[in-house]
SEBA-862829 format. One line per field, with one value per residue (C-alpha): residue number from 1; z, x, y; residue in three letters. Coordinates in nm, 2 decimals, m for minus. Layout:
BEGIN
pos	(NUM	...)
zz	(Z	...)
xx	(X	...)
yy	(Y	...)
code	(ALA	...)
END
This chain:
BEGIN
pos	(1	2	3	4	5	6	7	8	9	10	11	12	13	14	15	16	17	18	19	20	21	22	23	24	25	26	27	28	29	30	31	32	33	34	35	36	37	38	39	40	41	42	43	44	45	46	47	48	49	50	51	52	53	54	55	56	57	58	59	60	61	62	63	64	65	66	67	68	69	70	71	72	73	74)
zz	(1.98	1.88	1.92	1.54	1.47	1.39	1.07	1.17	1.33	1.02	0.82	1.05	1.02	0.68	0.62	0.82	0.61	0.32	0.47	0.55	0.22	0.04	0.31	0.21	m0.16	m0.09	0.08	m0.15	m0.47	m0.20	m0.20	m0.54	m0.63	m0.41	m0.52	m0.86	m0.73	m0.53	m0.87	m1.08	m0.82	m0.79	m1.18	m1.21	m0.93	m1.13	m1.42	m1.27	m1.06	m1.45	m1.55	m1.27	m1.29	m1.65	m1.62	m1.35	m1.59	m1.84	m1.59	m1.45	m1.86	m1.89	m1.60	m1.66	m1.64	m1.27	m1.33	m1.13	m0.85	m0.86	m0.57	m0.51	m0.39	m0.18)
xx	(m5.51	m5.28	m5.43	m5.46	m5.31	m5.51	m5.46	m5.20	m5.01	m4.94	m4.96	m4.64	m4.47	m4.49	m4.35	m4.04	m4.00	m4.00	m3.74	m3.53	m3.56	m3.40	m3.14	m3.04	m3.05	m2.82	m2.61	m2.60	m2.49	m2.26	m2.13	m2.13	m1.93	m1.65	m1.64	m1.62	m1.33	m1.13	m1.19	m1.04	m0.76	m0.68	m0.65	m0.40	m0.21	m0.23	m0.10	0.21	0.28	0.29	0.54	0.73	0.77	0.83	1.14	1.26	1.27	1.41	1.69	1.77	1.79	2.11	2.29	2.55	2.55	2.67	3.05	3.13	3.31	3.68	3.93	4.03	3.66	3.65)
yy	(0.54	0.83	1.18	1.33	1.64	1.96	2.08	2.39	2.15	1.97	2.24	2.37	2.00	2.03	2.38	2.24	1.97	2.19	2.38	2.09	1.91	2.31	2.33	1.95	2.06	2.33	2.17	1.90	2.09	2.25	1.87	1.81	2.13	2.01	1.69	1.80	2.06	1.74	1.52	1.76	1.81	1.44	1.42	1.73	1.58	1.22	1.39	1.55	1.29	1.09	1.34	1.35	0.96	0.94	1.19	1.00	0.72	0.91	1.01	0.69	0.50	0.80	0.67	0.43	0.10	m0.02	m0.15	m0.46	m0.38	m0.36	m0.52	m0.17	m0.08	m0.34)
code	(UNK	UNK	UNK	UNK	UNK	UNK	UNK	UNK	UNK	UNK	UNK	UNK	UNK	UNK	UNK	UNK	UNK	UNK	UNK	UNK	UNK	UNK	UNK	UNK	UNK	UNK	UNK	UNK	UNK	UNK	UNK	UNK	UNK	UNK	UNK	UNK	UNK	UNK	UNK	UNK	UNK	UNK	UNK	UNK	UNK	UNK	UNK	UNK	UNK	UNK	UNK	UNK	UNK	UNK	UNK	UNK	UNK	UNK	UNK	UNK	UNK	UNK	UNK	UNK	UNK	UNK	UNK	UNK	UNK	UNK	UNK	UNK	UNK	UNK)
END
């Protein structure tokens, strides 16, 4: 049978835990604040990236039309 612990022993445990369980909060919203950082980063890059497509589009409809090729091209 397991020895019990005095009481300033697990007094000392739990004031640990304590500690543990704020460092993990911290670090936590820590977390949270750079994934909240990274999201809105992803959706500005989404965004241009949008643009940037849709002008390409835009660009490629003014080209002209491909002629067919000519027996002097070949």
């Amino acid at each position: 049978m397991a020895t019990p612990f005095p009481t300033d022993q697990i007094a000392d445990r739990v004031e640990r835990l304590l500690l543990r369980h704020a460092e993990l909060q911290r670090t936590n919203a820590l977390l949270a604040d750079q994934v909240t950082a990274l999201t809105q980063e992803r959706d500005s890059l989404k965004s241009r990236l949008s643009a940037a497509r849709a002008r390409v589009d835009a660009l490629l409809e003014r080209l002209p039309a491909a002629a067919p090729p000519t027996k002097e091209a070949e």
